[in-house]
C-alpha positions in Angstrom: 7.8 -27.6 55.5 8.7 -30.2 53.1 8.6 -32.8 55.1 5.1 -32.2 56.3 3.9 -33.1 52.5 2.2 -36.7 50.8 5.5 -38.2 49.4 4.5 -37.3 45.9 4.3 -33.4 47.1 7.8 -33.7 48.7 9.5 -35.1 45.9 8.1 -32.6 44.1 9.5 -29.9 46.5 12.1 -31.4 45.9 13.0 -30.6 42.8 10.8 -27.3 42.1 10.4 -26.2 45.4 7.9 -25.3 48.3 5.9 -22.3 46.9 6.0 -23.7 43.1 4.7 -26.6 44.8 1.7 -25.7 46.5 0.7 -23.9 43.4 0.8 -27.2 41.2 -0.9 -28.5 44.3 -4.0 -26.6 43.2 -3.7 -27.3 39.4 -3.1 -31.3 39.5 -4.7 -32.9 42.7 -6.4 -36.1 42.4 -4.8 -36.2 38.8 -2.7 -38.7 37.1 0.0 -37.5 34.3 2.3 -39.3 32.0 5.8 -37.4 31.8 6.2 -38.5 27.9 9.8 -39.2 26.7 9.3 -36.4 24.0 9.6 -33.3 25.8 8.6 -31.2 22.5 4.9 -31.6 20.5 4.9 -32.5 16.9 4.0 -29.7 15.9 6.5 -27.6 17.5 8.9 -30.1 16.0 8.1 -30.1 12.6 7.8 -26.1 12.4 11.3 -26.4 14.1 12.5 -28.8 11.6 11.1 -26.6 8.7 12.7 -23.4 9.7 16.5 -24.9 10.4 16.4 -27.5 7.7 18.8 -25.5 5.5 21.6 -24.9 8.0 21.3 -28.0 10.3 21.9 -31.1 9.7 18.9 -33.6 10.3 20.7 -36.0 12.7 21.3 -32.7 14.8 17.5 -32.1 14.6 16.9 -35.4 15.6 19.0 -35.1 18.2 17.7 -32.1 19.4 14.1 -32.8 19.3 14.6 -36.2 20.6 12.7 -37.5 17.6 14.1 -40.1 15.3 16.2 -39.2 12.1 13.0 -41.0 10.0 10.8 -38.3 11.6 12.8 -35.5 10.4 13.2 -36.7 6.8 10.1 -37.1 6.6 9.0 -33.8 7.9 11.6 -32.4 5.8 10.2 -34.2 2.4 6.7 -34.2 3.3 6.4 -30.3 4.5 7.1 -27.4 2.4 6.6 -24.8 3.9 6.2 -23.4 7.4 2.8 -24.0 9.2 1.2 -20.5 9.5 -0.3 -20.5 12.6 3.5 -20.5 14.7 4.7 -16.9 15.4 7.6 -17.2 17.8 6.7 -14.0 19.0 3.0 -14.6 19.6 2.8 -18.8 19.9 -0.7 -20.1 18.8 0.8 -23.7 19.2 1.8 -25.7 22.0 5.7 -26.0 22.1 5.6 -29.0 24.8 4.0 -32.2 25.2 1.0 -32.5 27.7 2.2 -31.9 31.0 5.2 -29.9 30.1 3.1 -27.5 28.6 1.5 -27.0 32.2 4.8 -26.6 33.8 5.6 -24.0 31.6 2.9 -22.1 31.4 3.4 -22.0 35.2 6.8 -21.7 35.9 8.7 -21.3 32.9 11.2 -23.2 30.4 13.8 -23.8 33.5 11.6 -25.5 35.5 10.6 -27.6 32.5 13.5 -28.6 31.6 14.1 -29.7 35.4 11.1 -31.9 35.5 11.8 -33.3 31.9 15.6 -34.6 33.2 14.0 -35.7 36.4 10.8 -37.0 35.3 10.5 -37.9 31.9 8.7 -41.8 31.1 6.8 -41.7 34.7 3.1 -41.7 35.5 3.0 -39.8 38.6 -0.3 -40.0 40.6 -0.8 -36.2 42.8 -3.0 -36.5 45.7 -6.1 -34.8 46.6 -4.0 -34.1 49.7 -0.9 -31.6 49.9 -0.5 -32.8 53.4 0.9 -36.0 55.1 -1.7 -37.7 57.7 0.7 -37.2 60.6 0.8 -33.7 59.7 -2.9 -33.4 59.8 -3.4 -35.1 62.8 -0.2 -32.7 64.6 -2.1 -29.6 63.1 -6.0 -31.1 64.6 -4.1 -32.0 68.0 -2.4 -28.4 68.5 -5.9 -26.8 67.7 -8.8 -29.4 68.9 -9.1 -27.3 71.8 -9.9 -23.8 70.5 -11.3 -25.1 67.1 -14.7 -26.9 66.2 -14.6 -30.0 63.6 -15.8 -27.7 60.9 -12.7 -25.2 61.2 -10.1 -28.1 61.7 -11.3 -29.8 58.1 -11.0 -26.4 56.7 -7.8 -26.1 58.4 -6.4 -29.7 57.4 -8.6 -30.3 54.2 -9.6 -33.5 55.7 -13.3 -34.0 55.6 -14.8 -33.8 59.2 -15.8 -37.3 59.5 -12.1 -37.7 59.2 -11.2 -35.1 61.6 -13.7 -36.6 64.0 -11.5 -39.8 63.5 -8.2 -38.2 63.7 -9.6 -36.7 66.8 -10.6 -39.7 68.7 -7.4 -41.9 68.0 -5.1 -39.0 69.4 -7.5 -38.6 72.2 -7.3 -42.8 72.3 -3.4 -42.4 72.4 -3.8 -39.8 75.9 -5.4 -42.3 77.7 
């Protein structure tokens, strides 16, 4: 359940849901990412730039690309030709900036373009945890009873000196 998640997570949930979630989960704990402002890479840009110069305007491309008009000119007078190594068909370059390419790769162009509109100029911090405290400490107190420490940190993904803890406040809070 969403609500169950670190705040991060649920946001997250949020907006790509549960099961897309848990899977990111196990690609970008403990990691911090920058959501640039440019969704596309430069490369990517100046291929595209190159290969719709003659029938689109270069404010369009700009626009488009969320580049500046400079950019594009000067792609378009520096460049030539196309780079060699893009093959739409078989891509041997990354079409998305650093963390978009993740998403991607993972979930596909929708869900990209969901996190770009959403998240685009944060630094977002994921947890090493998927899991809220209170939802650990629910989980050890259902199972303390038929469960050692060992198999409630595997269970929570708590460490079990933490579990131990977890453990003795909500046997604190019986008393």
């Amino acid at each position: 359940m969403i609500s169950d998640y670190k705040k991060t997570y649920q946001e997250m949930a949020a907006l790509i849901g549960e099961q897309r979630t848990s899977k990111l989960f196990e690609m970008v704990k403990s990691t911090k990412y920058d959501f640039s402002m440019r969704l596309y890479s430069k490369k990517y840009c100046e291929y595209y730039i190159l290969k719709n110069k003659e029938h689109t305007e270069p404010r369009i491309l700009a626009l488009e690309l969320g580049y500046s008009l400079r950019f594009v000119q000067d792609v378009i007078k520096e460049k030539r030709g196309l780079p060699t190594n893009y093959d739409e068909g078989n891509i041997t370059m990354n079409k998305y900036n650093g963390i978009y390419q993740l998403f991607y790769d993972m979930f596909g162009e929708r869900v990209v373009n969901l996190v770009y509109d959403n998240l685009r100029g944060s630094t977002i911090y994921f947890p090493s945890k998927l899991h809220s405290k209170e939802y650990a400490q629910k989980k050890i107190a259902e199972n303390m009873d038929r469960l050692n420490v060992r198999e409630l940190a595997k269970l929570t993904g708590y460490s079990e000196r933490s579990v131990r803890r977890m453990i003795n406040e909500i046997t604190d809070e019986d008393k």
